[in-house]
VOPAGU-2260 file (C-alpha; in pm, 1 decimal, decimal comma):
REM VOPAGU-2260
SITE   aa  ch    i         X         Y         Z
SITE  UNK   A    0    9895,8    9238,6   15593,8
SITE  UNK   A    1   10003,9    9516,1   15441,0
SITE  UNK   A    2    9875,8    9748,0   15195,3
SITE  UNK   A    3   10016,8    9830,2   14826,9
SITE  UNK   A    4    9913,5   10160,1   14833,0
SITE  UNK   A    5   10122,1   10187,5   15143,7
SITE  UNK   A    6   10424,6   10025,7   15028,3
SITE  UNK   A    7   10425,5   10181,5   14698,1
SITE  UNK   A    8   10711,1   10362,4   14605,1
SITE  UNK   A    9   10705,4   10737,0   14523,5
SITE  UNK   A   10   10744,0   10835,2   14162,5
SITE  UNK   A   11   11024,2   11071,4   14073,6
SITE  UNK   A   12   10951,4   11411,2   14009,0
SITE  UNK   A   13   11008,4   11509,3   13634,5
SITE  UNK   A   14   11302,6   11714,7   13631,6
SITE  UNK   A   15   11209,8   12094,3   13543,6
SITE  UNK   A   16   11385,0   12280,4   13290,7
SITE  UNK   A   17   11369,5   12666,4   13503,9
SITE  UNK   A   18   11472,3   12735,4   13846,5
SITE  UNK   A   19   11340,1   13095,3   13917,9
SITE  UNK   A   20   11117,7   13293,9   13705,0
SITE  UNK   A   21   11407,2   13484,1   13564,0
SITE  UNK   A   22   11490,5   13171,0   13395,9
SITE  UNK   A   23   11232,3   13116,2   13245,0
SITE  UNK   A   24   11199,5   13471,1   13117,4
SITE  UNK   A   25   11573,2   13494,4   12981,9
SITE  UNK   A   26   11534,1   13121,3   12757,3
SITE  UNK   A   27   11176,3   13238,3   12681,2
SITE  UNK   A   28   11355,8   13541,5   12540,4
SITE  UNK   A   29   11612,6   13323,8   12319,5
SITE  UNK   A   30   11429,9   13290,2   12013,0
SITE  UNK   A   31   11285,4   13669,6   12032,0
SITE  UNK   A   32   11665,0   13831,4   12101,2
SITE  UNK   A   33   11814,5   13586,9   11850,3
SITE  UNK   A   34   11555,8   13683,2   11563,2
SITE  UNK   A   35   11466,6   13289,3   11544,5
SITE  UNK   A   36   11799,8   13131,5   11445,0
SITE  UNK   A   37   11840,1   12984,5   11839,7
SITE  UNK   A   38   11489,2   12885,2   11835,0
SITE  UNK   A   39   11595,1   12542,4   11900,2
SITE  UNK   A   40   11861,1   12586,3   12195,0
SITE  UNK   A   41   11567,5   12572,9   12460,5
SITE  UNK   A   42   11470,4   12236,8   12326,4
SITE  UNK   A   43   11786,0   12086,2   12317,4
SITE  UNK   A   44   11887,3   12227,5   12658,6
SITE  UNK   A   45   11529,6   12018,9   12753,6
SITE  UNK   A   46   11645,5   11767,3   12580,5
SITE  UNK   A   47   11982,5   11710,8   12779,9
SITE  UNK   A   48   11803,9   11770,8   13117,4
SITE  UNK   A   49   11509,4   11521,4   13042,0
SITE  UNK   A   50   11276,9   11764,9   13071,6
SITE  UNK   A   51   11163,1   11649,1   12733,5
SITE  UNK   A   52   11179,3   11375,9   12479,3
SITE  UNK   A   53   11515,8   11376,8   12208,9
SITE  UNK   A   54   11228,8   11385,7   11906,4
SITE  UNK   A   55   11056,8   11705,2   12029,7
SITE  UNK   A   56   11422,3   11888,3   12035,8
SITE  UNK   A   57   11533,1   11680,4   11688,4
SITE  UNK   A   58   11195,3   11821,6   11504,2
SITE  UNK   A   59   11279,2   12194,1   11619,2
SITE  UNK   A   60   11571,8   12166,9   11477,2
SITE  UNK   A   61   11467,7   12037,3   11178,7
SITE  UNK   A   62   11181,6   12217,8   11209,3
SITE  UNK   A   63   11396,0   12594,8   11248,5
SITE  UNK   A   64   11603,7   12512,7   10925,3
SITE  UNK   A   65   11325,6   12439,4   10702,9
SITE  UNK   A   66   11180,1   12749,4   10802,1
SITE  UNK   A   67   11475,0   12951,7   10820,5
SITE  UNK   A   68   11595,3   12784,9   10475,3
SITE  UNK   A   69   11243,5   12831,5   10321,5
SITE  UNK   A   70   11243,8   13198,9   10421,2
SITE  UNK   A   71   11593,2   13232,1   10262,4
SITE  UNK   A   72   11430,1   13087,0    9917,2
SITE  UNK   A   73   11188,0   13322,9    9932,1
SITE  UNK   A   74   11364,7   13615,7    9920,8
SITE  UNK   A   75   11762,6   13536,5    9889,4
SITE  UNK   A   76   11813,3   13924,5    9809,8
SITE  UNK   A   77   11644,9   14053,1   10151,0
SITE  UNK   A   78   11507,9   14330,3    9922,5
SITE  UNK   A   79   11183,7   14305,5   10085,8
SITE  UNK   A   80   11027,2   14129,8    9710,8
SITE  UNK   A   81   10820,8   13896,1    9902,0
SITE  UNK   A   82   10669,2   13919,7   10269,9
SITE  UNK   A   83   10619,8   13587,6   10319,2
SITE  UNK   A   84   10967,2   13502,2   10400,6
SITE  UNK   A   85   10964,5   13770,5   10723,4
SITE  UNK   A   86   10597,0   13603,4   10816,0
SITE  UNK   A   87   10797,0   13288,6   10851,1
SITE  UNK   A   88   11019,2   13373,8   11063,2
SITE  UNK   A   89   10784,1   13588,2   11258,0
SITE  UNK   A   90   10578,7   13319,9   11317,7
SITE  UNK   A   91   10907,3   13066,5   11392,1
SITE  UNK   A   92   10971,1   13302,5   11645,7
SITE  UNK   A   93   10671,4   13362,2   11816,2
SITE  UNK   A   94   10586,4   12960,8   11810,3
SITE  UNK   A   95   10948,4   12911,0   11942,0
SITE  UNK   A   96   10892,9   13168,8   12217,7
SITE  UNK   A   97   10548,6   13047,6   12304,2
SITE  UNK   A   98   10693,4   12649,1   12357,4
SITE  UNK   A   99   10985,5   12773,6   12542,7
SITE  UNK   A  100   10751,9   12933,1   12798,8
SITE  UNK   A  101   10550,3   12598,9   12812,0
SITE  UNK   A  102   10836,7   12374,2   12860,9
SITE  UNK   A  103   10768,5   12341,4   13256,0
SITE  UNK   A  104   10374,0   12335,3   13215,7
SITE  UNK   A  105   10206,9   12004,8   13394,7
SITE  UNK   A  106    9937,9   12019,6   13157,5
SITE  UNK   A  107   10073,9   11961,7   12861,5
SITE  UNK   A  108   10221,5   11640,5   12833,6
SITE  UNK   A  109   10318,0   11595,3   12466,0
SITE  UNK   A  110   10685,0   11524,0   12424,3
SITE  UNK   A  111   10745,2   11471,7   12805,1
């Protein structure tokens, strides 16, 4: 007789989205070198490998032109009237950075 653990077939490996370490520093370093207006290419180029679910690359884009459009609102003259607009974008960046570094982590597992 034999066993099902035995005769169970392996899983496939969830495809990973970097290859070397350099990789993963250069599209970690997308949104920071772009200023946050690529903050969503790392998702989509997730996306299209299945590293990652369509949704989580669809809200980052939605996600970067709310915040980029909202910043724009804020201060359409880029006279420096209101800081809140740079903290945006600041913060789009570093949270864009951050996820993009994340994207092959094992532990997290939302959006995979």
């Amino acid at each position: 007789m034999a066993s099902p653990y035995i005769n169970q077939p392996y899983t496939p490996a969830r495809p990973r989205m970097y290859a070397t370490t350099l990789a993963k520093i250069v599209w970690t370093l997308v949104p920071i070198v772009t200023l946050g207006l690529a903050a969503a290419v790392p998702f989509v180029v997730a996306a299209v490998k299945s590293v990652v679910k369509p949704w989580l690359a669809i809200t980052y884009i939605v996600g970067e032109i709310a915040i980029v459009a909202t910043a724009l609102a804020l201060d359409p003259q880029g006279d420096d009237g209101n800081p809140i607009a740079g903290f945006l974008l600041i913060l789009l960046i570093i949270t864009a950075a951050t996820h993009a570094a994340l994207l092959d982590n094992d532990k997290i597992a939302i959006g995979k």
